[in-house]
Phi, psi and omega in degrees: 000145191243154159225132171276090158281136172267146163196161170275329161217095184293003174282322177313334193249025172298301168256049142284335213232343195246012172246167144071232195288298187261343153313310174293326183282006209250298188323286195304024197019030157307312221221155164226121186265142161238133167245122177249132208253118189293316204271014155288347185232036182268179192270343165246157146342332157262041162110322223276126156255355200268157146174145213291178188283148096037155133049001202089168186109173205238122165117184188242171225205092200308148188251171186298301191302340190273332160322293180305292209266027147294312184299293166309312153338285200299339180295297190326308178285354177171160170248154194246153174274335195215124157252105230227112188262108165264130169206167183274346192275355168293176171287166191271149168281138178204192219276301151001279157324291180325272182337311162300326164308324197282300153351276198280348224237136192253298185260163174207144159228116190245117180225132168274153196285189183173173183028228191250041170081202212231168184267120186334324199266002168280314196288009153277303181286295203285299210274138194247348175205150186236144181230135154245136144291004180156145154314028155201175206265093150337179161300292183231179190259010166300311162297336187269342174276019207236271212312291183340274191315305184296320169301307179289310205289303177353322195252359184284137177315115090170046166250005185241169179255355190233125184290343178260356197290314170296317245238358175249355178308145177292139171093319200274011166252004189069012134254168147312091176335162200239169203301169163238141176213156159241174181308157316321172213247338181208100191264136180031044146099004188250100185260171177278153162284154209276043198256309186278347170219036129320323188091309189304107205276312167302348188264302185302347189253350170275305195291005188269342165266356152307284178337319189271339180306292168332276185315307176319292171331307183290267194307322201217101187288298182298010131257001178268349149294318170308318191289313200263341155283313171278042163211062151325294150352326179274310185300324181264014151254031164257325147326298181316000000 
């Protein structure tokens, strides 16, 4: 998978990409991240990619052409599946999104907003989806466009060293993963459960889905409401 970022300060996205996870997926040729610095496309000798709004108002405004035609270069070398708007007005990203991007997408291109955001008519023309990462606002969509990317390439096959560790990841059955414990066997006076060095696989895979059930329950209700609508079943031995 090749992913593209457009940004007005592509230094930001420098060490996301050189550590960890998505370093190893790049050494191994999973995965490839590019950062393209927009004020390579500006429209003038000074720089500007900017210019105030329309109508008034307080900030500035990514103007069309240094987009477009950033956008357009990279088209020339290969096509993309997804043109990705990071904003707070997208839909919120979530384990879903991921998975699928991961899924349908050989290429991507993710651009970030800035100042009071990009002029309507690139998100009209250009941009085929738009991500928010959460109910409030960054500076620029660079960290949320981190966020993005470090969610996808993850789930791409031999970017993890254990092939089943995402698919046990929290969201993706629509819970919260359930505790995890390690060495030592007994910490302050505290232990593991004894569940867990049973041995018995089947047992261990039940109390692990009590758990996320619990937790899930506990912290985050609006999803074990999603969850007990899609498991009826469940909901009426919860009844019970």
């Amino acid at each position: 998978m090749r992913i593209d970022i457009i940004s007005c300060v592509p230094n930001l996205l420098d060490s996301p990409f050189s550590h960890s996870i998505l370093q190893r997926a790049n050494d191994k040729s999973l995965s490839e991240v590019h950062v393209h610095d927009l004020r390579k496309y500006a429209v003038n000798k000074h720089g500007h990619i900017d210019d105030y709004a329309y109508g008034h108002g307080a900030g500035m405004v990514i103007m069309c052409e240094p987009i477009f035609n950033c956008i357009e270069d990279l088209k020339k070398e290969r096509e993309y599946q997804e043109v990705i708007y990071m904003t707070p007005d997208g839909e919120v990203f979530n384990q879903q999104i991921a998975n699928h991007l991961s899924i349908t997408c050989e290429n991507i291109i993710i651009l970030c907003g800035h100042y009071k955001g990009i002029d309507q008519r690139v998100r009209d023309e250009l941009v085929t989806r738009e991500i928010s990462i959460g109910d409030y606002v960054l500076s620029g969509g660079e960290l949320a466009a981190a966020v993005v990317a470090d969610a996808i390439i993850r789930l791409l096959p031999g970017v993890l060293g254990d092939e089943t560790s995402a698919l046990t990841d929290s969201f993706q059955d629509g819970l919260l993963a359930p505790p995890v414990y390690t060495r030592p066997k007994e910490w302050k006076g505290k232990e593991v459960p004894s569940i867990l060095l049973s041995g018995h696989e089947s047992k261990i895979d039940e109390w692990r889905l009590e758990e996320s059930m619990e937790r899930t329950k506990e912290r985050r209700p609006d999803l074990w409401d999603k969850y007990l609508d899609a498991h009826p079943e469940i909901k009426k031995k919860k009844k019970k």
